[in-house]
C-alpha positions as CSV (number, residue, x, y, z in Angstrom):
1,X,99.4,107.1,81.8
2,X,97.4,108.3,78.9
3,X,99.9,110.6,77.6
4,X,103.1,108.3,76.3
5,X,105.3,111.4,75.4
6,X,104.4,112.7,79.6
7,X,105.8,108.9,80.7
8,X,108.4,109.5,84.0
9,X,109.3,105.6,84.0
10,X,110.9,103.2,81.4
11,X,110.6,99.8,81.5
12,X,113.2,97.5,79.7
13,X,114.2,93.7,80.2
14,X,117.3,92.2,79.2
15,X,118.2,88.9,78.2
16,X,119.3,87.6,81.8
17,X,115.4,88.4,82.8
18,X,115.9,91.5,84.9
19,X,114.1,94.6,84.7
20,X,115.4,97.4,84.0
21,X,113.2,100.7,85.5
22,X,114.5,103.9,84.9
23,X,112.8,107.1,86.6
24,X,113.3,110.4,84.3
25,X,110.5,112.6,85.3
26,X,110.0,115.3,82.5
27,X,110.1,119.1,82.7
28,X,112.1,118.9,85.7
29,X,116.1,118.8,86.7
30,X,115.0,116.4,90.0
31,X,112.9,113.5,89.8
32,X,110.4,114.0,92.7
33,X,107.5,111.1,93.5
34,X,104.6,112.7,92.3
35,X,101.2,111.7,92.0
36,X,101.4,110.5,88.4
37,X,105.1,109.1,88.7
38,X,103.5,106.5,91.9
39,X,100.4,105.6,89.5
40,X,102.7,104.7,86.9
41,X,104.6,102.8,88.8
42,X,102.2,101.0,90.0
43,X,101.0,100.3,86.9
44,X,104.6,98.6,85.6
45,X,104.9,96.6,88.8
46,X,101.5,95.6,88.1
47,X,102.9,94.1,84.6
48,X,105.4,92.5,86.5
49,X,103.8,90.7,88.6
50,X,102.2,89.0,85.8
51,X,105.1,88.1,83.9
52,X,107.6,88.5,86.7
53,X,111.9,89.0,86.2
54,X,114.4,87.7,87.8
55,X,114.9,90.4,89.6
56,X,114.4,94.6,88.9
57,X,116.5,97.7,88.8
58,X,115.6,101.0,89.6
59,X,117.7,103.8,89.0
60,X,117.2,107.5,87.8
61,X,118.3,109.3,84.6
62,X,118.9,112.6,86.3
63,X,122.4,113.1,87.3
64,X,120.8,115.1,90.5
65,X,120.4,111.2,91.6
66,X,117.5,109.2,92.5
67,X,114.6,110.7,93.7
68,X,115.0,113.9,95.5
69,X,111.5,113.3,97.7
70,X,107.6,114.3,97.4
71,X,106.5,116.7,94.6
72,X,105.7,119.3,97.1
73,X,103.7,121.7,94.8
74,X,100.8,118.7,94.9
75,X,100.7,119.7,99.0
76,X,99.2,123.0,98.0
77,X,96.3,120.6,96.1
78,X,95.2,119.2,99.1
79,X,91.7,119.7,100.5
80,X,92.0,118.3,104.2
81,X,93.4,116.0,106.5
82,X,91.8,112.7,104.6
83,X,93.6,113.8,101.4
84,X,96.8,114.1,102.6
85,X,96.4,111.0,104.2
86,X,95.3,109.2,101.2
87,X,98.3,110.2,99.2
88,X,100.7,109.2,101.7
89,X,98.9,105.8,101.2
90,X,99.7,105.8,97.7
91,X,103.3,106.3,98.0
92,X,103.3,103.1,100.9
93,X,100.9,101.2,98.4
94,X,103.6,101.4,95.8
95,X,106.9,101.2,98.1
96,X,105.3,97.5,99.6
97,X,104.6,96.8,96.1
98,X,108.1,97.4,94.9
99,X,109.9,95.7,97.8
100,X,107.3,94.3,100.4
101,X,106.7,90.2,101.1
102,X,104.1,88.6,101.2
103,X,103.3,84.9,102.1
104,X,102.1,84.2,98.7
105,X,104.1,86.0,96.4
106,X,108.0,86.9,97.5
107,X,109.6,90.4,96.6
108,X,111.4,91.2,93.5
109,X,114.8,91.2,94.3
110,X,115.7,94.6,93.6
111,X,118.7,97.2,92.9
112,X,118.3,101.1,93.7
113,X,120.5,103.3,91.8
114,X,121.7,106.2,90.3
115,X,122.4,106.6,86.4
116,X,123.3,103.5,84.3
């Protein structure tokens, strides 16, 4: 996330404690999970879980509605097998994050939807 005007997610809280995550991936009329939309989410859940909400909300600022799937065009970067594999390990890495248990830590409770 080195580029702040390039961000796809913002993060907001209000004052019951939830947060408030809105997917708006730029340049393009669909938000699609690319590699640099997982990495920064990643990187917000990883603030959460530091100072954790009450619970989170997900939901998109594209009227086209949530996430339409993979960024396809990244496919065509792919060297082999291993890669491939490796980004579809990103994407799980990122979807337990967001909603997976654990015995230590319990999920976020969490909300998926479409605009606000």
């Amino acid at each position: 996330m080195n580029d702040a005007s390039a961000r796809s997610w913002k993060l907001e809280r209000d004052a019951d404690g939830i947060a408030w995550l809105t997917l708006d991936k730029p340049g393009t009329s669909a938000n699609v999970l690319s590699a640099g939309v997982l990495s920064e989410l990643d990187e917000l859940l990883g603030a959460l879980e530091h100072d954790r909400p009450r619970g989170a909300v997900l939901l998109s600022a594209k009227k086209s509605g949530f996430v339409a799937g993979a960024d396809i065009k990244e496919f065509t970067t792919l060297a082999d097998e291993a890669s491939g594999y490796q980004l579809i390990q990103r994407g799980q890495h990122s979807r337990f994050r967001a909603g997976g248990r654990t015995r230590a830590r319990p999920r976020l409770p969490l909300s998926r939807r479409g605009r606000r």
